[in-house]
C-alpha positions in Angstrom: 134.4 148.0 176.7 132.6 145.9 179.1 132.8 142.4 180.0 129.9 140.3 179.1 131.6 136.9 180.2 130.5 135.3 183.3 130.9 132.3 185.3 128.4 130.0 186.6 128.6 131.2 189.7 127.3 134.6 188.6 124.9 132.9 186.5 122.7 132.0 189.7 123.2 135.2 191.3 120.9 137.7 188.9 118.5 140.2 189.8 116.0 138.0 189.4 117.2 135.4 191.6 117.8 137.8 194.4 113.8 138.2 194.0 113.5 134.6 194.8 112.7 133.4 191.2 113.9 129.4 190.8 116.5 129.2 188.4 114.1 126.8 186.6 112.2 129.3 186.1 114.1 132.2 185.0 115.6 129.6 182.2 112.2 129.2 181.4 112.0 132.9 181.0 115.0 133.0 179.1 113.9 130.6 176.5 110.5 132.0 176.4 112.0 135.5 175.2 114.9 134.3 173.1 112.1 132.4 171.3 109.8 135.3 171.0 112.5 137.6 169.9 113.4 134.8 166.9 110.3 133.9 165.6 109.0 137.2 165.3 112.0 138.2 163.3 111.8 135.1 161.4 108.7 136.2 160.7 108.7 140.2 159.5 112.2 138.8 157.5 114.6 139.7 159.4 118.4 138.4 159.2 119.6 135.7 161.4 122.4 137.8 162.7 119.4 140.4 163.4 117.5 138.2 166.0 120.6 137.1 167.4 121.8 140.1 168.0 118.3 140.8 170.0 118.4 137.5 171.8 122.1 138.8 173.4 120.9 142.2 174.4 117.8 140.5 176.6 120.3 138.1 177.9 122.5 140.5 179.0 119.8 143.0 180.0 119.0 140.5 182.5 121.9 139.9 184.4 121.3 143.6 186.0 117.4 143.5 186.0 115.2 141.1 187.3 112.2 140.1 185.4 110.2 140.6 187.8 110.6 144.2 187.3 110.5 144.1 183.4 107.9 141.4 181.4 110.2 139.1 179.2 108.0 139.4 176.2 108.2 143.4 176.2 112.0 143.2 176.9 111.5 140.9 173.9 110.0 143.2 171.8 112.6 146.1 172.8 115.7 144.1 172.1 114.6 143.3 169.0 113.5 146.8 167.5 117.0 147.9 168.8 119.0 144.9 167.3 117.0 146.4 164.0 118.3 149.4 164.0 122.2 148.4 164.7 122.4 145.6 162.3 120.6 148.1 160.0 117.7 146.1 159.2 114.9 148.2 161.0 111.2 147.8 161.5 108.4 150.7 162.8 108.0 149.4 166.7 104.4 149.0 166.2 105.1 146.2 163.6 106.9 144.3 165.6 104.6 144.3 168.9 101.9 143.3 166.4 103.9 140.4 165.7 105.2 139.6 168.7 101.5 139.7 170.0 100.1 137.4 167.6 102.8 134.7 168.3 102.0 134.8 171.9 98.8 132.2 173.2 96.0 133.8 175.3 96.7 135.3 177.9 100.0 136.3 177.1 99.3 138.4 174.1 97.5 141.1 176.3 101.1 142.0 177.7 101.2 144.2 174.4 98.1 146.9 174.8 97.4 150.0 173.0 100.5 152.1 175.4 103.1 149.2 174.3 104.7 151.5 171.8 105.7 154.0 174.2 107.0 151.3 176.8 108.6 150.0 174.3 110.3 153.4 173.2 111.0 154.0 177.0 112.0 150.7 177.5 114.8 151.5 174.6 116.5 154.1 177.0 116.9 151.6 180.0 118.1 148.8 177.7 120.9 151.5 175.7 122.0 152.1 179.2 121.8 148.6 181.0 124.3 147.4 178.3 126.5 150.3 178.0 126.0 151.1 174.6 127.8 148.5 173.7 125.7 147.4 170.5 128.3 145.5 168.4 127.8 141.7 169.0 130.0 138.6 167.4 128.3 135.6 166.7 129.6 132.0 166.7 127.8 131.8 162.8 130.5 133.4 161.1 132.9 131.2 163.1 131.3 128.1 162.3 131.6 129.4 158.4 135.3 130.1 158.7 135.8 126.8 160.7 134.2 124.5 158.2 136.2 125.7 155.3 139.4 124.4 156.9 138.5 120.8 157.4 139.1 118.4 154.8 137.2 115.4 154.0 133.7 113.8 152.3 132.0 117.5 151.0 129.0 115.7 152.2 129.5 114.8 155.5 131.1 118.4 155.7 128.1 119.8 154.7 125.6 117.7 157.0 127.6 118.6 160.3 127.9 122.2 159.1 123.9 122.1 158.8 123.4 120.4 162.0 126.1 122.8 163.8 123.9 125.8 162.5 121.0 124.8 164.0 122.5 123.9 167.2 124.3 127.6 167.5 120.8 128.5 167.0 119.4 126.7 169.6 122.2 127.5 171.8 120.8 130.9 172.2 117.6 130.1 174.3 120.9 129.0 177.2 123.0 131.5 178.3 126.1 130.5 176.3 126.5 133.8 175.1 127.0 135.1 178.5 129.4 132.1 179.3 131.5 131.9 176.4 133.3 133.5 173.8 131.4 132.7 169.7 134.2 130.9 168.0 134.8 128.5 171.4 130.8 128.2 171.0 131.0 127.3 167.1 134.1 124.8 167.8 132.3 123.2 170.6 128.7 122.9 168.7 131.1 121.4 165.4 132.7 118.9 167.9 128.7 118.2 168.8 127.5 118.0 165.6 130.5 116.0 163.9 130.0 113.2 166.8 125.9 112.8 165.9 126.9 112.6 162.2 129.6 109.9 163.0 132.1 112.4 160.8 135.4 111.3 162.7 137.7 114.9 161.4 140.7 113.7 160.7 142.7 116.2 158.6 142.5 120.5 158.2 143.8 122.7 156.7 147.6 123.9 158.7 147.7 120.3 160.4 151.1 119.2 161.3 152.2 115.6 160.0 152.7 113.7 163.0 150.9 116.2 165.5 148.7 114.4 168.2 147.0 117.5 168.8 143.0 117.7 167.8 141.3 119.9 165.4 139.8 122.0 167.8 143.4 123.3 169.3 144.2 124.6 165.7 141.3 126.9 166.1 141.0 128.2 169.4 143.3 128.7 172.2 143.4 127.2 175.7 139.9 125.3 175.8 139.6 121.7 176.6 137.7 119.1 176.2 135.9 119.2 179.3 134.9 122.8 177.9 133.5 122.1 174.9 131.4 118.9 176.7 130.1 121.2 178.9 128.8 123.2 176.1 127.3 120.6 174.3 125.5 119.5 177.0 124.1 123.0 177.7 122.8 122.6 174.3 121.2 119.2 174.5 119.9 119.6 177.6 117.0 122.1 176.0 115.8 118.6 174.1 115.9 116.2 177.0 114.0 118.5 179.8 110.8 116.7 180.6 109.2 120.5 180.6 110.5 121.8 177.5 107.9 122.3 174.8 108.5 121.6 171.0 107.7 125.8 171.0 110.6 126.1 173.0 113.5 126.3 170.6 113.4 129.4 167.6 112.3 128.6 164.2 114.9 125.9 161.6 117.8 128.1 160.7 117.8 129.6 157.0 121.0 127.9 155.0 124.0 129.6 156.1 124.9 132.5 153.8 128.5 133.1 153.1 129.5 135.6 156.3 132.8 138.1 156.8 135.5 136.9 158.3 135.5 137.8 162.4 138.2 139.2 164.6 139.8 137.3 167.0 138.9 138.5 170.7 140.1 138.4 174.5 139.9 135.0 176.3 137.2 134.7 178.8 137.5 133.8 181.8 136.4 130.4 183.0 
C-alpha cells in the first residue's frame, strides 16, 4: 500500500504550488473543500467517519493535482459520493451536488451546472486512480475513544477534554494533519491540547508504572515527543487565530462521540 505520510517539505511542493499558487492560498482551498465536504454530509445525515473519510481523499488527491486543474468544490463533491459508497453509507450524486450547491454563496454555487453529475462520475475515475485504490482510511476518532478509556480521574473532567478533543480532531481536518501524521499520534496530541485548555493535569492510566517518570502520552504511542505533539496543536489552533479565517471556515460541531471499534496499530511515519 501506499504511503500517504509526508513531510513539510513536500507539503510546499504540490501540484498546485508548482502552478504558482501561495500556500496561503491553497490552505485556503483546503479548508474551503474540507468544509464543503462536512457540512454537506452533516447535512444529507451522513456519519462522521463518512465525511472524514471524504475530507482525506481531497487532501490526498491534491498532493498529485493542482487545483488549478480540478475546482475544489467539485473535487468536493466527488470525494464525498466516493467516501459514501466505501463507508457504505451512499447517496445518488445528484443529491449531493444539490447540497453541496446550496451551501455554497453566489457565485460559487454555479460551479455545479446541469453536466455536474457526469463530471462528477468522471471525476470518480481520476480520483480511484490518483489514490491508488486505496479506500480504507483510519481516523484519529476511534483513537481518541480507546485513549480516554484508559485515563483515570474526575469522570467529568474526562468527559469535557474528551468533548473538546473531538471537536478539535474535527477541526484538524481543514489542515493537512492527515497527510503529516499518523491518527492515534493525531488523537494523543489533540487530548494533550484539550486536557491543557480544561486545566485536567492526567496524572494516572490505566498500565502506569509506580514510580515511572514517563508521561501518559508515551504509554500510548511510540517515539513521539513533545515537540511533536506541540507542533500539532498548534496546526490546529492556528485555524482560530488567522486574521483571514471566517467563522464558516471550520466543519459543523461534532455529533457526541458514538462508541467506535477498536483500531489497528500501524507503521510509524516518517518525520
Amino acid at each position: 500500500m501506499p504511503c500517504w505520510y509526508y513531510d513539510k517539505n513536500d507539503l510546499v511542493k504540490t501540484p498546485s504550488a508548482r502552478h504558482g499558487i501561495r500556500d496561503e492560498v491553497e490552505a485556503r482551498y483546503r479548508r474551503e473543500g474540507a468544509r464543503l465536504i462536512m457540512d454537506t454530509g452533516t447535512k444529507l445525515g451522513l456519519r462522521f467517519d463518512t465525511c472524514a473519510t471524504g475530507v482525506v481523499y481531497f487532501h490526498r488527491f491534491y498532493m498529485f493535482h493542482s487545483f488549478q486543474d480540478f475546482h475544489r468544490y467539485v473535487t468536493a463533491a466527488c470525494c464525498l459520493f466516493l467516501a459514501g459508497k466505501v463507508e457504505e453509507t451512499p447517496k445518488k450524486c445528484k443529491d449531493i451536488i444539490k447540497m453541496a450547491r446550496s451551501k455554497l454563496p453566489e457565485p460559487h454555487c454555479q460551479i455545479f451546472c446541469d453536466e455536474s453529475r457526469e463530471e462528477v462520475m468522471t471525476l470518480e475515475r481520476i480520483l480511484l486512480q490518483t489514490i491508488k485504490f486505496d479506500l480504507q482510511v483510519e481516523h484519529p476518532y476511534a483513537y481518541l475513544l480507546k485513549f480516554s478509556k484508559l485515563i483515570k480521574g474526575d469522570k467529568k473532567k474526562i468527559e469535557q477534554m474528551v468533548q473538546m478533543a473531538w471537536t478539535f480532531i474535527n477541526d484538524s481536518l481543514c489542515t493537512t494533519l492527515s497527510l503529516q501524521w499518523e491518527p492515534d499520534v493525531i488523537a494523543v496530541a489533540l487530548m494533550y491540547l484539550a486536557s491543557r485548555l480544561t486545566k485536567f493535569d492526567i496524572q494516572d492510566w490505566t498500565g502506569k508504572v509506580f514510580g515511572s517518570k514517563s508521561k501518559w502520552w508515551d504509554h500510548l504511542v511510540e517515539d513521539v515527543n513533545i515537540e511533536f505533539l506541540e507542533d500539532i496543536c498548534h496546526q490546529v489552533l492556528d485555524l482560530y487565530s488567522s486574521s483571514s479565517q471566517s467563522k464558516e471556515d471550520s466543519p459543523p460541531p461534532p455529533p457526541p462521540p458514538p462508541q467506535g471499534p477498536t483500531p489497528s496499530k500501524r507503521s510509524r511515519p516518517v518525520s
